[in-house]
Each structure stands twice: as C-alpha cells, then as structure tokens.
Residue frames relative to the residue before (quaternion, step in Angstrom):
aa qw qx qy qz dx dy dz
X 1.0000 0.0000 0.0000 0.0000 0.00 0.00 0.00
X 0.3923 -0.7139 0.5138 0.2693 3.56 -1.14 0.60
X 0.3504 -0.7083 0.4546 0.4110 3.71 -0.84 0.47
X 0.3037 -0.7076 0.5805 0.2647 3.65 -1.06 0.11
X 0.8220 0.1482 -0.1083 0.5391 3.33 0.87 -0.83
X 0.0404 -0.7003 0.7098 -0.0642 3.96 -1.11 0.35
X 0.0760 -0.7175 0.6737 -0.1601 2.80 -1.01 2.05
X 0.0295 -0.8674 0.4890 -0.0871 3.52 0.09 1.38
X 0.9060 -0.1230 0.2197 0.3401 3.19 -0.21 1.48
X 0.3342 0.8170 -0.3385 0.3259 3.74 1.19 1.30
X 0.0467 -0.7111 0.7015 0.0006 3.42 -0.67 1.07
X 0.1770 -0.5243 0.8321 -0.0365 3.64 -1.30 1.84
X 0.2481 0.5973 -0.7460 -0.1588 2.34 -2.52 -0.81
X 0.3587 -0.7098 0.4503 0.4058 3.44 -0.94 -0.87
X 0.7762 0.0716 -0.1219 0.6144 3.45 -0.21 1.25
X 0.8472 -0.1194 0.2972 0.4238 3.50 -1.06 -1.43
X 0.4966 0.5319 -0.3522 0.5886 3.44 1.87 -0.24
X 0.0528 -0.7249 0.6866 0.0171 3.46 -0.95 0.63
X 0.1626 -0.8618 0.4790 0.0371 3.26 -0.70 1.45
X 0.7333 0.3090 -0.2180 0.5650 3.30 1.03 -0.85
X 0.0851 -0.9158 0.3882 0.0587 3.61 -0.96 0.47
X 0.7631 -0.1982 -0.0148 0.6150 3.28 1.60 1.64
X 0.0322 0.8310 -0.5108 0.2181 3.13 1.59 0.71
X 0.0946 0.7591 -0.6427 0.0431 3.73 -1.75 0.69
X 0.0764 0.7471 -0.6548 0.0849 3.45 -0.81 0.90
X 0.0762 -0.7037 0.6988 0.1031 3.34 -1.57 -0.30
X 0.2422 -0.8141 0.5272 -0.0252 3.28 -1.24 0.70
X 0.2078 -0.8056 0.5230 0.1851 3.80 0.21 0.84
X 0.5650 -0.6114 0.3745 0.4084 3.53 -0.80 0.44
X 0.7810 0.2475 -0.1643 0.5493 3.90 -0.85 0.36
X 0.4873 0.4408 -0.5886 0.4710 3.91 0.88 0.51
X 0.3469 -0.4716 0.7742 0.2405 3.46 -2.46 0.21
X 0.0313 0.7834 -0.6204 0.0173 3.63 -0.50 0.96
X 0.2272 -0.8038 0.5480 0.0450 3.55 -0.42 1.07
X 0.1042 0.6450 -0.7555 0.0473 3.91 -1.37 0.46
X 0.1913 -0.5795 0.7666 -0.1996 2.09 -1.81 1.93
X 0.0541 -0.7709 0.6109 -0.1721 3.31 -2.03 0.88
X 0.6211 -0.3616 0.5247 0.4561 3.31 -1.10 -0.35
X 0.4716 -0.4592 0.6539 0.3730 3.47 -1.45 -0.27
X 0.8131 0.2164 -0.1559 0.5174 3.85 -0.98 1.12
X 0.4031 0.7157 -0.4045 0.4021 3.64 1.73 0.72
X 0.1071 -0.8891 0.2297 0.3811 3.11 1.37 -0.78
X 0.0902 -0.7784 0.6169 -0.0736 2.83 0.65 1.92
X 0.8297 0.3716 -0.2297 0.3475 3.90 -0.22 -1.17
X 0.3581 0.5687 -0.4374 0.5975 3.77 1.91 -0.23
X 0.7143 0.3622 -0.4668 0.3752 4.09 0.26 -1.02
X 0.7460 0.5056 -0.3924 0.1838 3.52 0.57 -0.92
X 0.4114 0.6965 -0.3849 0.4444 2.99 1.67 -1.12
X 0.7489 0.4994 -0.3184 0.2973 3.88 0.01 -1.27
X 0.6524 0.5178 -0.3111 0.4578 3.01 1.34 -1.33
X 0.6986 0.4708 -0.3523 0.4076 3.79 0.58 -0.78
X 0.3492 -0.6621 0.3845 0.5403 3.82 1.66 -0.38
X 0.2046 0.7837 -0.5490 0.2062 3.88 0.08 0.22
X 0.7975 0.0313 -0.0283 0.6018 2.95 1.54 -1.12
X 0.3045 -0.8057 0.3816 0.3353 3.83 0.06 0.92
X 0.2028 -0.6805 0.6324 0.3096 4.13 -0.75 0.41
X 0.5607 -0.6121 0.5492 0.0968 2.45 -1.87 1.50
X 0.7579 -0.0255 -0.0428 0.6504 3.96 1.13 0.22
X 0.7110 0.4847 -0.3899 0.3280 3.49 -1.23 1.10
X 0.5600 -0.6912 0.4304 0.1530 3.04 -0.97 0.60
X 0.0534 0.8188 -0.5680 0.0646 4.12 -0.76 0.87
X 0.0565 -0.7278 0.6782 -0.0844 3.70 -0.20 1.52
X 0.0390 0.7173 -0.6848 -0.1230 2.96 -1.40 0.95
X 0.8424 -0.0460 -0.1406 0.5181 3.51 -0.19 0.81
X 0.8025 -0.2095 0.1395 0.5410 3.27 1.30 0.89
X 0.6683 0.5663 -0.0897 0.4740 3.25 1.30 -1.03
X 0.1982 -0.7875 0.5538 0.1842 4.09 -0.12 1.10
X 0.1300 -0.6976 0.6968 -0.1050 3.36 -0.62 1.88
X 0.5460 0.6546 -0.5022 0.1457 4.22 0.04 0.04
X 0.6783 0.2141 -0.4110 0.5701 3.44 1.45 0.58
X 0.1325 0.8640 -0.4392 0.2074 3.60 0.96 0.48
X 0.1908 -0.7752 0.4582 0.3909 3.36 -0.63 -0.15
X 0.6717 -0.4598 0.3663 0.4508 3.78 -0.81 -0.14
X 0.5632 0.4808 -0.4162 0.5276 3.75 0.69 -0.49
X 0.8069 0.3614 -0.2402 0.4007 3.72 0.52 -0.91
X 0.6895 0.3685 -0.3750 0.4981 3.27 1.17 -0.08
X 0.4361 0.5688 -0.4653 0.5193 3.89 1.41 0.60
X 0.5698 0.5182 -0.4059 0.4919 3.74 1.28 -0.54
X 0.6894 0.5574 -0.3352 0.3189 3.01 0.54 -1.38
X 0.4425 -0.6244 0.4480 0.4622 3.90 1.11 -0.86
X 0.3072 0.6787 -0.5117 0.4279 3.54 1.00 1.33
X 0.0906 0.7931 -0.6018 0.0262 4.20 -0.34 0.72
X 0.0771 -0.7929 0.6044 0.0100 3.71 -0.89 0.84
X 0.0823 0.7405 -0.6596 -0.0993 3.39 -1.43 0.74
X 0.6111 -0.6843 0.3768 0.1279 2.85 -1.13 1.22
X 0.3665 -0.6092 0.5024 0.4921 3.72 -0.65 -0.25
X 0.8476 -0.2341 -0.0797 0.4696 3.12 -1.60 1.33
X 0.7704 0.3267 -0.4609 0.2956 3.76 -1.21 0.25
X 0.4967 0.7937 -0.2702 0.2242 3.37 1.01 0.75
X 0.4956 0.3560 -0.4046 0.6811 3.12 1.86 1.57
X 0.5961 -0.4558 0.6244 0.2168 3.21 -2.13 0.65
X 0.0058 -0.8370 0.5322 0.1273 4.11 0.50 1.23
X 0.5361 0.5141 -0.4716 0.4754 3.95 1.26 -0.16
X 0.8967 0.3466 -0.2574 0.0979 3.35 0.62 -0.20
X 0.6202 -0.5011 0.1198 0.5915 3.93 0.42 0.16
X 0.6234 -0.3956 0.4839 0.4698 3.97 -1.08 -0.04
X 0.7238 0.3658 -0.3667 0.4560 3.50 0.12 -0.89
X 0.6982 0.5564 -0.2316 0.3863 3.78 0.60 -0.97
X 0.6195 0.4753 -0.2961 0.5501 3.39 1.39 -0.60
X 0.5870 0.6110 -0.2840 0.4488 3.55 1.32 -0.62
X 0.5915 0.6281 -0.1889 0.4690 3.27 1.27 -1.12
X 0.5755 0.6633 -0.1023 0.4673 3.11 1.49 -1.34
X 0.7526 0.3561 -0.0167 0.5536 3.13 0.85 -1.20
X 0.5215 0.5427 -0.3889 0.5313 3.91 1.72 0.23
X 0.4006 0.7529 -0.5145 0.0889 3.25 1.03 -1.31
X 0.6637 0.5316 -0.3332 0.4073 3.58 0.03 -1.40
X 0.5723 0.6944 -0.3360 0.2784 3.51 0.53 -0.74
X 0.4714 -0.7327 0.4095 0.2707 2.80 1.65 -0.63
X 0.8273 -0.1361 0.1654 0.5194 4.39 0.22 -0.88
X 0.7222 -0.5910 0.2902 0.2121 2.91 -1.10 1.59
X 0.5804 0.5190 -0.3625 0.5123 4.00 1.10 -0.50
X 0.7961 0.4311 -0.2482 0.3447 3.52 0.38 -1.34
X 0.5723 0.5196 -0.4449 0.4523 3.50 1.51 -0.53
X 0.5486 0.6269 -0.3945 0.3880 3.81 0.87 -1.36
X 0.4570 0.7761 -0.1863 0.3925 3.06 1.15 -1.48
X 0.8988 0.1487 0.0302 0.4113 3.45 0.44 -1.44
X 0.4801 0.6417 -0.3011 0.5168 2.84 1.74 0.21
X 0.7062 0.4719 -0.2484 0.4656 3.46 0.95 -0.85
X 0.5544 0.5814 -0.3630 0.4721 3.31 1.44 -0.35
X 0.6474 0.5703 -0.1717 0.4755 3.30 0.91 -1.18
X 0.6809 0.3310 -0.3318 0.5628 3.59 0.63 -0.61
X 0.6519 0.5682 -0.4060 0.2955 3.89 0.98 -0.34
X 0.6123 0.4927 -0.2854 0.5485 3.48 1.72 -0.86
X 0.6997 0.5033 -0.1478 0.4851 3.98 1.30 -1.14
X 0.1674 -0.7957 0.5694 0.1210 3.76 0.48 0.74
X 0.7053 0.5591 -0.1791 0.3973 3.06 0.80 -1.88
X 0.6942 0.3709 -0.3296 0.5214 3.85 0.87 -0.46
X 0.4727 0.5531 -0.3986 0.5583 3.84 1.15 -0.92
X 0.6512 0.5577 -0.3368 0.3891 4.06 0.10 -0.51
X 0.7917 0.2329 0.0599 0.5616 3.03 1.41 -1.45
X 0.3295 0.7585 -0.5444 0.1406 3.43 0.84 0.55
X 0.6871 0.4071 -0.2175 0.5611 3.92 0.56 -0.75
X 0.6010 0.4873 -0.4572 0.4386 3.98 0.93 0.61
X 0.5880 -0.5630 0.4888 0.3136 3.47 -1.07 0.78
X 0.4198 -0.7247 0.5035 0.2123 3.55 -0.79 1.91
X 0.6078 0.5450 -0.4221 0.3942 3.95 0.92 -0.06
X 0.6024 0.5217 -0.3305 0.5057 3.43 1.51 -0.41
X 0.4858 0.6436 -0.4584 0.3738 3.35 1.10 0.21
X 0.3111 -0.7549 0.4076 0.4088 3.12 -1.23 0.75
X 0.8160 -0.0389 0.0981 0.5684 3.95 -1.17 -0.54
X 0.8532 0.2610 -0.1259 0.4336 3.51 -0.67 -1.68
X 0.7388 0.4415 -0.3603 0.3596 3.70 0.96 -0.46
X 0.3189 0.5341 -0.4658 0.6293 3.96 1.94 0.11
X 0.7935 0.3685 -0.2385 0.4217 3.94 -0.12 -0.70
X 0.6083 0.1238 -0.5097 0.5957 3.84 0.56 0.20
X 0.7849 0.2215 -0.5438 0.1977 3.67 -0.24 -0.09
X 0.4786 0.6067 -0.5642 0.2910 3.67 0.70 1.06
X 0.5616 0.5257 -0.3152 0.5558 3.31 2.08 -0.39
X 0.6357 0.3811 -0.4396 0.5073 4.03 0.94 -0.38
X 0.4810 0.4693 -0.5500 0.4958 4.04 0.92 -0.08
X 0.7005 0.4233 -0.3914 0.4206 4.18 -0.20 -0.82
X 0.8284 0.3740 -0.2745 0.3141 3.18 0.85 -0.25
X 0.4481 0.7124 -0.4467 0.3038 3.09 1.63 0.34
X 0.5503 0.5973 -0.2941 0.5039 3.50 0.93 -0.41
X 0.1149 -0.7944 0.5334 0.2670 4.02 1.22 -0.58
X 0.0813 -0.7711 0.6306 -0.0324 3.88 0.30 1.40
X 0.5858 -0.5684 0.5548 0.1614 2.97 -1.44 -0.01
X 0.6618 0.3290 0.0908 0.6675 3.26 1.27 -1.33
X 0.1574 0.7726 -0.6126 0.0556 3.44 -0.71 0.76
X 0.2117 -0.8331 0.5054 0.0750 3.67 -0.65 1.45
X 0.0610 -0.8107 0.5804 0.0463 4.07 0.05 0.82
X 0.0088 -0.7519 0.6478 0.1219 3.78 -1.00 0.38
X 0.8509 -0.0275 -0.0614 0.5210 3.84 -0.22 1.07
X 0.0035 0.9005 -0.4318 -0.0519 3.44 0.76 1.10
X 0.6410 0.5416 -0.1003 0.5345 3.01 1.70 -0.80
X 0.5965 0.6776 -0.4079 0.1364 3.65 1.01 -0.81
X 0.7497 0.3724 -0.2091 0.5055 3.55 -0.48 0.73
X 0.7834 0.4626 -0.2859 0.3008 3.57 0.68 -1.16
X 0.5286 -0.6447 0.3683 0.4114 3.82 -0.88 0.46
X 0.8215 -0.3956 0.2353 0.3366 3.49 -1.54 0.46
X 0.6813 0.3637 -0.2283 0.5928 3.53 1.09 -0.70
X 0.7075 0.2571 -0.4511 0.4796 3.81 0.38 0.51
X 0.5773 0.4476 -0.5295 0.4313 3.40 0.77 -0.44
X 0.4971 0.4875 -0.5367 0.4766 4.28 0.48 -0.36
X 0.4879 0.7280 -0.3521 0.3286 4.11 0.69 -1.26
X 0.8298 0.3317 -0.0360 0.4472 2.89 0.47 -2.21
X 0.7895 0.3524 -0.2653 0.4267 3.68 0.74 -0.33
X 0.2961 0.5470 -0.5349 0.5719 3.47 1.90 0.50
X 0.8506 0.3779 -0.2877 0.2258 3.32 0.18 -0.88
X 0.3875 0.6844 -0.3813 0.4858 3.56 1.86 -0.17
X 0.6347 0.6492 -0.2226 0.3550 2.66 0.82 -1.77
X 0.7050 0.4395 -0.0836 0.5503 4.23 0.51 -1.79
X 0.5898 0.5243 -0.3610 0.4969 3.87 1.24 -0.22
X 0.6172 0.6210 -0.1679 0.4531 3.13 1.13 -1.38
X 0.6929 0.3363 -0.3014 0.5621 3.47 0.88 -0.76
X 0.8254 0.4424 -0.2593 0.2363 3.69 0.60 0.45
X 0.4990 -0.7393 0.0731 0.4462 1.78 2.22 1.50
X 0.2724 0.6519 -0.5491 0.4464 3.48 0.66 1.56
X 0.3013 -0.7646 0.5686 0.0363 3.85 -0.52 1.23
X 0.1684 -0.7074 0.6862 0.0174 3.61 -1.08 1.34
X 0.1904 0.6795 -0.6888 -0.1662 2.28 -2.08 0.34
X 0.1823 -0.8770 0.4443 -0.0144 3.21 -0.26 1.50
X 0.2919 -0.6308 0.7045 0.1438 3.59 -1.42 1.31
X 0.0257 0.7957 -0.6044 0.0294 3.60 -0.73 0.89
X 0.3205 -0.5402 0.7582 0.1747 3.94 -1.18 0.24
X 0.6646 0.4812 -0.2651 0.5065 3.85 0.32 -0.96
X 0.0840 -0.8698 0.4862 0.0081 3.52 1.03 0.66
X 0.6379 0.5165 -0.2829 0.4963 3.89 0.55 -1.79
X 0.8152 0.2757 -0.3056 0.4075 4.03 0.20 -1.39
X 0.7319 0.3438 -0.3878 0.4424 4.25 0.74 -0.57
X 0.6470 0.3594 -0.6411 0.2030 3.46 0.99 0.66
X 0.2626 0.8320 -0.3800 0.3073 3.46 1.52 -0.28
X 0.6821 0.5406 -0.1196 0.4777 3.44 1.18 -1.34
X 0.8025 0.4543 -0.1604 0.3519 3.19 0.51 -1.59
X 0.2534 -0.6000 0.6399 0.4079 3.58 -1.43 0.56
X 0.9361 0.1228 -0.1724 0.2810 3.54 0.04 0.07
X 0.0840 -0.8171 0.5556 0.1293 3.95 -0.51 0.38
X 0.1096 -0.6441 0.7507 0.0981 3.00 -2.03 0.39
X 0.4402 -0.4323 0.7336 0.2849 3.38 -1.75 1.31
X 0.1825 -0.3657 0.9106 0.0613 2.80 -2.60 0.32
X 0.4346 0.6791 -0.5894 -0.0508 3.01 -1.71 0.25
X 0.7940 -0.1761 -0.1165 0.5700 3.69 -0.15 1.60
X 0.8533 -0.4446 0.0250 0.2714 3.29 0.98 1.61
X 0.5285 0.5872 -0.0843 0.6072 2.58 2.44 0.57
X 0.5914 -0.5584 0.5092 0.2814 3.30 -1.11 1.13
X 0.0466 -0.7283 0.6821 0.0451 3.80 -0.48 0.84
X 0.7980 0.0273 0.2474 0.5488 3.57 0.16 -1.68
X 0.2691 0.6955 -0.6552 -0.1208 2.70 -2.23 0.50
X 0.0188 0.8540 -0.5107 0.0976 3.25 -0.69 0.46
X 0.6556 -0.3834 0.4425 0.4769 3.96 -0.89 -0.15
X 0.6236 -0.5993 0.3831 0.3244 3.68 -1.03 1.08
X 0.7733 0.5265 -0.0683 0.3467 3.37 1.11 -0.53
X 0.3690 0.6963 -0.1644 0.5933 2.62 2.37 -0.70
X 0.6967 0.3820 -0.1919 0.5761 3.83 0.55 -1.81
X 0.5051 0.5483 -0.5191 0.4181 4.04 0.61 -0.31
X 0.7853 0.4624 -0.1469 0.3846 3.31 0.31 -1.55
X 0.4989 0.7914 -0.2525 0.2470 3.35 1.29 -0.62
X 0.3094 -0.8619 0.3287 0.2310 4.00 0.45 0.52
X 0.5972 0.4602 -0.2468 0.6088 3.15 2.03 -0.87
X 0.6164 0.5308 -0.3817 0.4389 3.56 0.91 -0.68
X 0.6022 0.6015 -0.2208 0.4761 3.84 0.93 -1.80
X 0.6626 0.3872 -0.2739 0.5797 4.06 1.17 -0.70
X 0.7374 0.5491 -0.2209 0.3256 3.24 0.05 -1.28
X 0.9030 -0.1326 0.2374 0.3328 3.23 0.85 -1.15
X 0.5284 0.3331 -0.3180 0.7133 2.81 1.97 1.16
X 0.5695 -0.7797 0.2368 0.1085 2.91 1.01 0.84
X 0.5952 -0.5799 -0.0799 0.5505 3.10 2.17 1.33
C-alpha cells in the first residue's frame, strides 16, 4: 500500500499550551484509520494541525509526499485534503443546497459545482428532499451527513471527521458510518477522531490511542477491540 499521509513526530498546541508532544501516525491510501482517547488527549488538536488551523511548532506533515505542516488550509483543500469539524460544520441560516455550494467553492466555476451537486442529491435522497429547507431546521444526523456530503463536494482524497457520531441517535449514527463506510470503497481515505470508540473501531483498519499528547497504541481496529488495557482503559471494560 502507498502512504497518503505521514505524521512525523508533532508538537501543536495553542499559544503557550502545548498539546501534542511528538505525535506520529501514517495513513495508507484507501484505509479508515480511527483515534481514540480520553477527553484532553489531543485527538481533535491533532486534526486541526494536520488541516493547518493550527501551525506545529516542530514536525513533519506529508500528504502524498508533499510537506503541508505550514500550509495553509485552502492549499491543502487543493491538494484533496477535506475536514469536518465537531458540530458547527454547516451554514444553519442557510438552505441545504447553499451550504453545499458552500462546500463546492474550491471547485472553482459555477457548472462544476451544479455539477456536483446533482450527483450528491442522486446518492442523498434524504438531502435532495430537503434542498431549499433551512440546514438549521435539520434534524441531528441529517446537519451531519450534509456536513459529510459538503467534504465531499470537492472529491478529496483524505477526509478528516472529528465526532461523526457525537450527539446523534443509534439509527443515524449506523446512517453515518454506512455512509463512511460506501465512501471508503471509492477510494476516499479516513481518518476518524471518535468518542464512540467500540463502533469507529469496528470500522477501522487501523487505530491509534492518544493519551495526554502521546502515542499510547496502535494496532488494527480489531486488534484495540480485543485489547484488555484498551477494553479497561477506555471502552469502558
């Protein structure tokens, strides 16, 4: 497998707070790679860095070869890098179709976004239903696939989720990781920060622990299931 991503050794933070402290990962191309932690592990401090939100003060960040760790975010959206944040991660004043539009920008010209919109509404019934309703009137899980059909309007390569699941009930959170899940096979690369630890490793070919800014674990998604220190620690036996 080829890598897509190389995290080599990264200290972030914010200001004088230094959260991450030499952090490393890697990503092969076409894997879902999932990290999990404690709360205050800096799992969602790593993505942020990787997308450049937040610049590291030491380390290395290849995406496909290519050192992006003082980059900005516009150039690493060219590159085929997409991030959703945890929860604020739609335009709620503004329609479904318009937040989509939103989420084409990069695209560059009014044909190619339309372009990608109609696709999207062909795989997304549920948003195609709702395209001319106000994305705040949405309910939980349906604000969260169309923050995952916005990352995908751009068709990255790399797709960075913190808390796909946070908040949403049992039958959308299955929704939302059917739908990782059918991205993934179209050769779209994850990497997912999850709380929901038990269902994104289930998913993942690979995981990393966090814990107080540190490499703990890694192993196959299935591997950390089985794990006894992992199954205590953080999965709640």
């Amino acid at each position: 497998m080829t890598s897509i991503l190389d995290v080599q050794n990264i200290f972030s933070g914010y200001g004088k707070i230094e959260v991450l402290h030499g952090i490393s990962i890697h990503v092969e191309q076409n894997e879902i790679v999932c990290i999990i932690g404690p709360n205050g592990s800096g799992k969602s401090t790593l993505l942020k860095t990787i997308f450049g939100l937040i610049k590291p003060s030491q380390g290395s960040i290849l995406l496909s070869g290519k050192e992006i760790a003082q980059a900005e975010p516009e150039e690493k959206v060219r590159m085929g890098l997409s991030y959703i944040p945890q929860g604020k991660n739609i335009f709620p004043s503004l329609s479904v179709r318009e937040n989509l539009e939103m989420g084409g920008t990069p695209l560059g010209h009014s044909k190619a976004i339309e372009k990608a919109i109609r696709n999207l509404f062909q795989r997304y019934s549920i948003l195609d239903n709702r395209k001319e309703m106000k994305a705040g009137s949405l309910s939980g899980g349906e604000k969260q696939l169309l923050a995952l059909a916005m990352g995908i309007m751009v068709e990255p390569k790399l797709m960075l989720l913190d808390e796909p699941s946070l908040g949403l009930a049992p039958k959308m959170i299955e929704e939302i990781y059917g739908r990782i899940n059918s991205i993934n096979h179209e050769k779209v690369t994850f990497v997912i920060v999850e709380q929901n630890a038990r269902k994104a490793l289930r998913l993942a070919h690979r995981a990393y622990v966090l814990d107080l800014g540190l490499n703990r674990l890694e192993d196959t998604g299935e591997g950390l299931l089985n794990n006894e220190e992992v199954k205590r620690l953080y999965l709640g036996g």
